[in-house]
ZANU-136646 format. One line per 3 residues: number of its first residue (from 0); their letters; for each residue x, z, y of N, C-alpha, C. Coordinates in pm, whole numbers. Layout:
NUM) A) X Z Y X Z Y X Z Y | ...
//
This chain:
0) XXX) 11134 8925 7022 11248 8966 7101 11286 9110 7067 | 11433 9139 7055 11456 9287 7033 11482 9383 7150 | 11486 9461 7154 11512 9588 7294 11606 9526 7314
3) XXX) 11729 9455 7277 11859 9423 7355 11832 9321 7450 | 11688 9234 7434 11675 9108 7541 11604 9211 7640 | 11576 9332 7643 11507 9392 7748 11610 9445 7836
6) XXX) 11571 9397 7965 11629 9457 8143 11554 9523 8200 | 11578 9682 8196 11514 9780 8287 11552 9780 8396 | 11688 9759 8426 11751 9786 8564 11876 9670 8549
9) XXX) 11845 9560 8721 11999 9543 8688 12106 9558 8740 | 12222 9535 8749 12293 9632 8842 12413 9463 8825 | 12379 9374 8954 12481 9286 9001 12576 9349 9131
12) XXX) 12681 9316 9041 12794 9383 9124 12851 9293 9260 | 12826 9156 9240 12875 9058 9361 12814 8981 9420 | 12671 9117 9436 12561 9124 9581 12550 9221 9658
15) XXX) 12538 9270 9785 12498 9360 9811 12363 9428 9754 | 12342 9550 9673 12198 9609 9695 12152 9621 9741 | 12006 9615 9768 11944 9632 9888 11811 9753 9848
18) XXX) 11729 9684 9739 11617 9788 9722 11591 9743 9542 | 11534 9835 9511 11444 9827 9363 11315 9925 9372 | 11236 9756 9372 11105 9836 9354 11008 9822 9207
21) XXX) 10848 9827 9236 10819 9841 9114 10894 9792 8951 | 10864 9665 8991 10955 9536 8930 11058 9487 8921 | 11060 9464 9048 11202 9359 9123 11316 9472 9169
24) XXX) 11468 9389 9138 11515 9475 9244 11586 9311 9338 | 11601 9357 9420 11688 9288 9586 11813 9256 9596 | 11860 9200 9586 11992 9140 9660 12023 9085 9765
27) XXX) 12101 9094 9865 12151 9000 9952 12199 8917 9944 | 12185 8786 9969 12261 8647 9960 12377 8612 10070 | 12290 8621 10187 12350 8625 10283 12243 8639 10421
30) XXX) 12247 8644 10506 12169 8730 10632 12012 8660 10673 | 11986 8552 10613 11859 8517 10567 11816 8451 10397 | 11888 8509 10345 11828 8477 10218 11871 8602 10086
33) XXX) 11781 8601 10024 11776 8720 9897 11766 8710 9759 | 11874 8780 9657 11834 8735 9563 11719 8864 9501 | 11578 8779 9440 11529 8879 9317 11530 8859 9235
36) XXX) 11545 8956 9102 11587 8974 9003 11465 9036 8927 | 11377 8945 8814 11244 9004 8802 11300 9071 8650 | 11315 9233 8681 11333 9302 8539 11234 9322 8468
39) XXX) 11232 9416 8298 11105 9412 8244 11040 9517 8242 | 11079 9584 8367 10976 9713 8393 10827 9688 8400 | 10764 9783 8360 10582 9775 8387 10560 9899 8451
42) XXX) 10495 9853 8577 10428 9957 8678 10223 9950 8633 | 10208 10021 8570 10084 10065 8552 9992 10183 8635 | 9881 10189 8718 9855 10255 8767 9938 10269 8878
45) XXX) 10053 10217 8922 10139 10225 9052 10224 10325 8989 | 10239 10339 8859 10354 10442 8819 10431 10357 8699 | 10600 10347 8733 10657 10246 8629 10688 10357 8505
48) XXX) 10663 10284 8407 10685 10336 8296 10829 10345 8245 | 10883 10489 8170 11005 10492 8129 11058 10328 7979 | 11019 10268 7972 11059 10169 7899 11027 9999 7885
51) XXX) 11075 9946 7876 11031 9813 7973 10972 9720 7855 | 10954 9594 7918 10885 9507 7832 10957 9390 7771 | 10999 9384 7649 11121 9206 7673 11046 9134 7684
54) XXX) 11115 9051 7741 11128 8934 7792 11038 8887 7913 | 10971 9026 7978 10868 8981 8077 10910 8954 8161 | 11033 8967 8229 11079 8932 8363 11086 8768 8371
57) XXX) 11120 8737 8285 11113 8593 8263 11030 8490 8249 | 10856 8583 8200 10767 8523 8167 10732 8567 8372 | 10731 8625 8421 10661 8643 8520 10764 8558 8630
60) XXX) 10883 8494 8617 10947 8458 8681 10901 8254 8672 | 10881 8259 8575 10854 8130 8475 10714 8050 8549 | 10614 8182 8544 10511 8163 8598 10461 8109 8719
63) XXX) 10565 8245 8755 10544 8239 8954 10587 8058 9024 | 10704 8072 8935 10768 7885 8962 10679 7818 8955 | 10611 7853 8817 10490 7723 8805 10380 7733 8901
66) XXX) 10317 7805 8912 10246 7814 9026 10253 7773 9188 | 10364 7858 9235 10435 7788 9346 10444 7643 9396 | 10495 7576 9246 10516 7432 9239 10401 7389 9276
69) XXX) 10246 7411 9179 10125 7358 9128 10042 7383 9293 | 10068 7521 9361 9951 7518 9437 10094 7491 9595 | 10201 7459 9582 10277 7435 9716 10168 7336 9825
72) XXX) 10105 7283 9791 10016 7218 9913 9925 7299 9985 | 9879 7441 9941 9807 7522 10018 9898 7577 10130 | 10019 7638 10118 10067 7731 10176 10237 7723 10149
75) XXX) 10315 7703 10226 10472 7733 10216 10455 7852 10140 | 10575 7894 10062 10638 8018 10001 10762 8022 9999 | 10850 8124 9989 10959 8159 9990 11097 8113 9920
78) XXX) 11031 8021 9809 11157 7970 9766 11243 7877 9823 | 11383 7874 9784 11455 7820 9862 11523 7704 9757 | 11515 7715 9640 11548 7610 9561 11711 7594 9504
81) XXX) 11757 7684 9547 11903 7751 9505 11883 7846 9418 | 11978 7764 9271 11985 7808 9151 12083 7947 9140 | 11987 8083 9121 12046 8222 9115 12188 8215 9081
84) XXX) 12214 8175 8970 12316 8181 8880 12431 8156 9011 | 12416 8052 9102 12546 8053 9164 12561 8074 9286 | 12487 8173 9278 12514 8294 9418 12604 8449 9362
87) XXX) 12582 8442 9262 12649 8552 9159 12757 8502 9126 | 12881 8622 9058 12993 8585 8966 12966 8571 8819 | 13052 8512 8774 13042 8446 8634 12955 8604 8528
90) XXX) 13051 8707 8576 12999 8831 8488 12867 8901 8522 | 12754 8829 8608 12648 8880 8662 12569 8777 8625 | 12611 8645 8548 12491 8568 8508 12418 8564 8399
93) XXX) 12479 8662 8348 12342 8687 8244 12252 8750 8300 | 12245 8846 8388 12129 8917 8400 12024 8812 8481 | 12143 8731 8536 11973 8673 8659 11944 8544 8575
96) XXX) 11984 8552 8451 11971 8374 8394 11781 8412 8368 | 11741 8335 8404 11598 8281 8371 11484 8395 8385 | 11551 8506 8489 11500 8595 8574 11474 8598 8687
99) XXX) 11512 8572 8781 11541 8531 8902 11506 8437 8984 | 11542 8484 9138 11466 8384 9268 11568 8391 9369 | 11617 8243 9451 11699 8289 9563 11590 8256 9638
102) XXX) 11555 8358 9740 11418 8349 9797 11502 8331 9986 | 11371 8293 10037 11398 8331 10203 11395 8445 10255 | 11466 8504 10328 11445 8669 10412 11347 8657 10469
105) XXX) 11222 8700 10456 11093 8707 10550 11019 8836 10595 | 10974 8879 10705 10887 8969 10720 10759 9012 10672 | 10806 9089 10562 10646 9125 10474 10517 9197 10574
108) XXX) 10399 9114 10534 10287 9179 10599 10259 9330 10507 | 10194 9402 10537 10157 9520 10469 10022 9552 10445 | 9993 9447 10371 9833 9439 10302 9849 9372 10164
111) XXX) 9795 9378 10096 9788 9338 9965 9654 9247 9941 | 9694 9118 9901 9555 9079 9990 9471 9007 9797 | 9415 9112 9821 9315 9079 9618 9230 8980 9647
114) XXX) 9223 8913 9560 9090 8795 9550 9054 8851 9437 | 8892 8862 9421 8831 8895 9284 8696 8758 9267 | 8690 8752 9152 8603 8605 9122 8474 8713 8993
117) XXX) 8531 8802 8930 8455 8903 8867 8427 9041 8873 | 8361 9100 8821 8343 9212 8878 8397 9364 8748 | 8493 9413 8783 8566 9434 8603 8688 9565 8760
120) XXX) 8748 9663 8620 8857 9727 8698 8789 9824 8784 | 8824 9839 8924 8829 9970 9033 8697 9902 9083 | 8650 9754 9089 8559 9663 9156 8447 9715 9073
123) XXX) 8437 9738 8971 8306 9753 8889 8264 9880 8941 | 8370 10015 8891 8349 10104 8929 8271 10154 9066 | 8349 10072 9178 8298 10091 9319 8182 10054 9332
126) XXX) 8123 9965 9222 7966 9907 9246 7896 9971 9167 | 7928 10050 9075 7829 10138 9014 7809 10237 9112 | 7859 10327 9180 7877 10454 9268 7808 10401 9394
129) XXX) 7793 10267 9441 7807 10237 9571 7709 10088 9622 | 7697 10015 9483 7640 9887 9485 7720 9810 9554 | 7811 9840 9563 7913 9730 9670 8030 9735 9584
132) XXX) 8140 9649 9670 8274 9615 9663 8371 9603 9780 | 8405 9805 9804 8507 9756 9885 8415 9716 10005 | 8311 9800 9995 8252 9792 10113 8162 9677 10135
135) XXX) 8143 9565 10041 8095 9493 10067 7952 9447 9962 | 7834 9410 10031 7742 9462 9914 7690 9319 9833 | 7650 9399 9743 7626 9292 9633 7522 9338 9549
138) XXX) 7414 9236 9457 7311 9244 9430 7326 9358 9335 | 7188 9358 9341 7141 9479 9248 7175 9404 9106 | 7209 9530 9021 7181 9454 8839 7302 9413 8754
141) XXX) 7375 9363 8848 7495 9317 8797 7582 9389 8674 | 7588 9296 8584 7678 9355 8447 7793 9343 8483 | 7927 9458 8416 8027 9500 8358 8098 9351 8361
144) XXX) 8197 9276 8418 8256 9169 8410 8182 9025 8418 | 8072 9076 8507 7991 8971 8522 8074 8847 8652 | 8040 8697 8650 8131 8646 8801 8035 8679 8891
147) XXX) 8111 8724 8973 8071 8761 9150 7988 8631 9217 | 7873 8631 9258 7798 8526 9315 7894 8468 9426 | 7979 8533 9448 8103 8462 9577 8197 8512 9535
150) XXX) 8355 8410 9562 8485 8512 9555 8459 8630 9665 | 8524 8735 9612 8549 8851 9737 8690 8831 9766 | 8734 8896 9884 8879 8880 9943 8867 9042 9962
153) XXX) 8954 9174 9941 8910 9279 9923 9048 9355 9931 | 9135 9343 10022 9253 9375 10044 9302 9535 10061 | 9422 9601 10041 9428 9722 10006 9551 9698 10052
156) XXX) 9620 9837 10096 9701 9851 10168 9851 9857 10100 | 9989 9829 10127 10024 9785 10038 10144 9936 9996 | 10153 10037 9928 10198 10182 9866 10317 10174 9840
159) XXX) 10430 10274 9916 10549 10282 9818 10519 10284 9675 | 10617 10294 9623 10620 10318 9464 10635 10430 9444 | 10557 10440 9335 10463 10617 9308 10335 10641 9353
162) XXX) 10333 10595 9467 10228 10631 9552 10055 10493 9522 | 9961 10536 9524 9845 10461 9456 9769 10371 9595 | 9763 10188 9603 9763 10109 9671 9615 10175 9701
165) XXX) 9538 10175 9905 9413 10249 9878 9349 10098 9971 | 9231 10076 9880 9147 9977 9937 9109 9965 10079 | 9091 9910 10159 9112 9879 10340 9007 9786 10344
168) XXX) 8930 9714 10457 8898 9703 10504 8946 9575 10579 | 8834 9475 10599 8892 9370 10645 8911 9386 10808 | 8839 9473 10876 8898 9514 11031 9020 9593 11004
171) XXX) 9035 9646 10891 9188 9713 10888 9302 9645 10917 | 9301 9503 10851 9392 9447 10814 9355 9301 10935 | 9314 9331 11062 9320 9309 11154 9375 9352 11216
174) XXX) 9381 9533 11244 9412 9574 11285 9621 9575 11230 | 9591 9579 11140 9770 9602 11104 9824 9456 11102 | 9787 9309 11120 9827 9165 11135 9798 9133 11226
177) XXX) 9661 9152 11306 9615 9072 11404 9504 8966 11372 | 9394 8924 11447 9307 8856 11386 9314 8753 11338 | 9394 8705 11402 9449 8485 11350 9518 8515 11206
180) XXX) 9616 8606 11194 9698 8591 11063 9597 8658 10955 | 9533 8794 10957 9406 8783 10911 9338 8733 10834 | 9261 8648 10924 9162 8511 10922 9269 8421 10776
183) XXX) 9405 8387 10829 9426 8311 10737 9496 8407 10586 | 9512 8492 10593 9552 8537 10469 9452 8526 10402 | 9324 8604 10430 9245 8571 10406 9155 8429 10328
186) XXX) 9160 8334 10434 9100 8186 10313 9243 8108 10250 | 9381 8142 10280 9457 8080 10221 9414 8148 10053 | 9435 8312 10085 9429 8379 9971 9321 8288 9875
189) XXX) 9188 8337 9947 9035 8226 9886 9061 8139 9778 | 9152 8053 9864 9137 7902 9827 9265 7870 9741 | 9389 7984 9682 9491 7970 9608 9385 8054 9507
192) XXX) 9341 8134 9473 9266 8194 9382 9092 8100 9340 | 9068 7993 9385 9010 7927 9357 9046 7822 9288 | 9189 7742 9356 9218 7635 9274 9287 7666 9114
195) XXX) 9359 7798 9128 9400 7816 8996 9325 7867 8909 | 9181 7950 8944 9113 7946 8886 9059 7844 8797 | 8978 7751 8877 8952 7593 8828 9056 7555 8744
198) XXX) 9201 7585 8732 9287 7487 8641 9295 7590 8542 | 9325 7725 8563 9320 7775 8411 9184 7802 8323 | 9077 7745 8430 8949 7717 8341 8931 7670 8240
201) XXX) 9038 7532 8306 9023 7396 8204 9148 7400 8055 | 9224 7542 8071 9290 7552 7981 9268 7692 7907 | 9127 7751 7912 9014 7843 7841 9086 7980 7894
204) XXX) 9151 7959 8030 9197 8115 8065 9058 8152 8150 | 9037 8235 8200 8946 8301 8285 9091 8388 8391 | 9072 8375 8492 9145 8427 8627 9004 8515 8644
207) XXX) 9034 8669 8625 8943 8741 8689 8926 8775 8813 | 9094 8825 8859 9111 8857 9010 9258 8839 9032 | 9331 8870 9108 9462 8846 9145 9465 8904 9235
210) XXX) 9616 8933 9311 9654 8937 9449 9776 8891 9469 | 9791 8882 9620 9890 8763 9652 9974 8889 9789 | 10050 8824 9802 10153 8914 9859 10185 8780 9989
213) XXX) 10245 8878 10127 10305 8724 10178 10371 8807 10334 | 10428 8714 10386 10521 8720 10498 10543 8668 10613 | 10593 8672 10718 10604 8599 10826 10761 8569 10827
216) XXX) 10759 8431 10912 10935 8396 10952 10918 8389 11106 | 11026 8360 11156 11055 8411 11276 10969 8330 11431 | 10875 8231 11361 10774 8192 11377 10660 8223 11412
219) XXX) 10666 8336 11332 10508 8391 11294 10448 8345 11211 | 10496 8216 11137 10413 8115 11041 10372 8206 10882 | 10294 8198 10864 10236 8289 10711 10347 8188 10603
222) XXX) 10348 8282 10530 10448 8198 10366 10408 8308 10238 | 10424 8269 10169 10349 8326 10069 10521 8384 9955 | 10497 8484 9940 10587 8546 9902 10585 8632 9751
225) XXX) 10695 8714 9694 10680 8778 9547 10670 8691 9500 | 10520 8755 9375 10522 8668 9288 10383 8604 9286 | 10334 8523 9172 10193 8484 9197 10123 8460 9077
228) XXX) 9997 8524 9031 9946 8454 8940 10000 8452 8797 | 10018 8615 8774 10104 8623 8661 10020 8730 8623 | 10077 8774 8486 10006 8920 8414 10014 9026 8505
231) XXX) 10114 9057 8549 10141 9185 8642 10051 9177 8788 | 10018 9051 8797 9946 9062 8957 9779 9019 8928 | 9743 8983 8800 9654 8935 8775 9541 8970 8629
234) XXX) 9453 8954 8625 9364 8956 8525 9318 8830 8449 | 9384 8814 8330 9351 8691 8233 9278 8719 8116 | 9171 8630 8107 9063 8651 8006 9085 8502 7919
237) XXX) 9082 8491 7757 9063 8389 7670 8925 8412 7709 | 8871 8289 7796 8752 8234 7774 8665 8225 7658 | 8720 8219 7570 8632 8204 7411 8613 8330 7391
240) XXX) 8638 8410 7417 8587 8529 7375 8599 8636 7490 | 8526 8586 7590 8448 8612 7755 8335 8657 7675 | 8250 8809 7697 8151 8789 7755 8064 8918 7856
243) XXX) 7956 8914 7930 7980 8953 8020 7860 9131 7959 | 7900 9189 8008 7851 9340 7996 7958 9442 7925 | 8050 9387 7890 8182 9460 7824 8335 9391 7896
246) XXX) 8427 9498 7886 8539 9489 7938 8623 9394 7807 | 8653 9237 7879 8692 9133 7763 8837 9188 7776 | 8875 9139 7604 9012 9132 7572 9113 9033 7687
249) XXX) 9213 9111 7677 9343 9034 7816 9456 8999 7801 | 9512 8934 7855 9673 8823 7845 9780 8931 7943 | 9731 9039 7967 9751 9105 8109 9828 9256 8082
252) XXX) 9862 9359 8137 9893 9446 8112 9744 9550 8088 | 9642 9506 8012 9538 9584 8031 9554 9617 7916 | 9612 9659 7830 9655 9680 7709 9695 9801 7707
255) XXX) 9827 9819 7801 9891 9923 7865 9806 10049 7942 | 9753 9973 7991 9609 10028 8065 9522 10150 7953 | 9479 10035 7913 9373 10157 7802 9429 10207 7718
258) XXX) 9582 10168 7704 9642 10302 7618 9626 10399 7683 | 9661 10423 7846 9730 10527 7922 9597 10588 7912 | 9521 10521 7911 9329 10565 7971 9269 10678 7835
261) XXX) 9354 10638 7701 9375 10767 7617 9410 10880 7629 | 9513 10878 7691 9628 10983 7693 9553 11123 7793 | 9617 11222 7847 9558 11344 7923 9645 11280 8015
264) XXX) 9730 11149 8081 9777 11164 8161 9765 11178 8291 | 9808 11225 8395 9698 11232 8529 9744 11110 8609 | 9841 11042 8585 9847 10861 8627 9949 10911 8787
267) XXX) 10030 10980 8734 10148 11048 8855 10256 11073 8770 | 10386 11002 8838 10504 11011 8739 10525 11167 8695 | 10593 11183 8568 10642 11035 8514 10499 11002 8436
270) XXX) 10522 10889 8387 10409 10786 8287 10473 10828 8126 | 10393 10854 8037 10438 10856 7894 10454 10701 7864 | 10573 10740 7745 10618 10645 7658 10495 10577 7546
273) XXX) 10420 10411 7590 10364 10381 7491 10425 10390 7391 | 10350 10350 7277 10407 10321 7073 10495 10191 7101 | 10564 10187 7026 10576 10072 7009 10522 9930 6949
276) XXX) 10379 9937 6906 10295 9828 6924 10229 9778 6997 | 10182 9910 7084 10152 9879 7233 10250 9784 7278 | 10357 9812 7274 10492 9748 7423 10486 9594 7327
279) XXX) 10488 9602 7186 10530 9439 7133 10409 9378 7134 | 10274 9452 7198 10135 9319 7185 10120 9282 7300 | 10193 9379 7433 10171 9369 7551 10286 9231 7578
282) XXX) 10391 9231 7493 10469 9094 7534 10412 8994 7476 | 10351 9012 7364 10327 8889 7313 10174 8829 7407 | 10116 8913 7463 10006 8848 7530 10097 8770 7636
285) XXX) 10171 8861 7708 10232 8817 7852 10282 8651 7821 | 10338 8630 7660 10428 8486 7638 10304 8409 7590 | 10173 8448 7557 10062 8372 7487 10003 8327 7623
288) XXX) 10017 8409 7753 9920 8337 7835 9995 8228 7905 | 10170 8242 7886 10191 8158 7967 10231 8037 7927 | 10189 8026 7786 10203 7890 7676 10083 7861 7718
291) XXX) 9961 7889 7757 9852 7843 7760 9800 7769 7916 | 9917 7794 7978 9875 7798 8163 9961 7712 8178 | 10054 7694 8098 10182 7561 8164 10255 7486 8010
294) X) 10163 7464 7922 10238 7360 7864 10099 7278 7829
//
């Protein structure tokens, strides 16, 4: 793909704006429903980088569908099943063609709710310093990307943009939901990060950890919201070349990652400009994992 298939920003003129955040920016549809628009910005470290990724909005849009579809028996989510393109005018459909979500207006909870299945990232770290995870303890010994004798559920609070998401506490996130909704973000989370685990097993991905995002309707009923189970929200390992005491090669933005982890940067905007082999291996993983997860 060349820089011209890349969308940093998009700017539909016959929606109301509403917000642009890391990723996404917002539209109004109409007074319960929204359009998003997944551009190819990369937020690394919680800081978006000045230059985007082609064609990722599409791979993470592509994804999220598939998923949605695959695990819809755990948990409602937000889609509404109205094709972007014709909520827009004719001169705004390129940007949302094969980007995009006409989603439901829902009340976002404000937790970020991580499932981890390995122990790799901020999780390793916290268990070298601490023997735990996030507060929660775990055996002595344990190697560098080793699997966790249990999923953890290990939720963190959820950061404007700029600002760095800070790990919480499962009485926290009682305290900011309430115990019933909680309770279920909680094993819904579990048990959507278990089953897709199990299926991209069987297609030699490794799901290290994830997080899931989600909302209330006027109900109170939980729905599962954003996105799901993509490079940007997740950690993907080629199984064949898994192994455990070293940080494995990724389908993921971890690429991006240990470039930045070179640099003197102090991980507070702005973010330096990767090379440009960085940005073209980081797409080609993003389109390799998702040939491997849905065809």
């Amino acid at each position: 793909m060349t820089a011209g298939d890349a969308l940093l920003k998009s700017d539909i003129q016959s929606l109301p704006f509403i917000h642009r955040g890391k990723v996404r920016d917002l539209y109004a549809v109409d007074d319960d429903k929204l359009l998003v628009v997944q551009t190819d910005r990369l937020s690394a470290f919680d800081v978006i980088l000045p230059v985007p990724i082609p064609g990722k909005g599409r791979v993470l849009t592509e994804l999220s569908n598939f998923w949605f579809k695959k695990l819809g028996h755990v948990i409602p989510n937000h889609l509404t099943g109205i094709d972007p393109q014709s909520v827009v005018s004719a001169a705004d459909r390129a940007q949302v063609a094969g980007r995009s979500m006409v989603v439901r207006k829902l009340k976002p909870l404000l937790v970020e709710a991580v499932v981890r299945g390995y122990l790799i990232g901020s999780g390793w770290a916290d268990y070298k310093k601490t023997g735990a995870v996030c507060g929660i303890p775990l055996p002595a010994g344990l190697q560098q990307a080793q699997k966790l004798p249990q999923v953890l559920f290990t939720p963190s609070s959820k950061a404007p943009a700029g600002e760095h998401d800070e790990n919480i506490t499962y009485a926290d996130v009682e305290k900011i939901v309430g115990a019933k909704l909680a309770a279920q973000v909680r094993d819904v989370s579990i048990r959507l990060y278990s089953e897709a685990a199990d299926f991209a097993a069987q297609r030699g991905v490794i799901i290290a950890d994830t997080k899931f995002e989600f909302g209330v309707d006027a109900q109170n009923n939980l729905v599962l919201i954003d996105e799901i189970l993509t490079p940007d929200s997740s950690r993907f390992w080629p199984a064949a070349e898994y192994k455990v005491g070293i940080s494995p090669p990724s389908f993921d933005k971890q690429i991006i990652r240990d470039w930045l982890e070179t640099t003197t940067w102090n991980k507070k905007p702005p973010a330096p400009t990767p090379p440009a082999d960085v940005l073209v291996k980081t797409a080609e993983k993003y389109r390799e994992v998702q040939r491997l997860l849905t065809q």
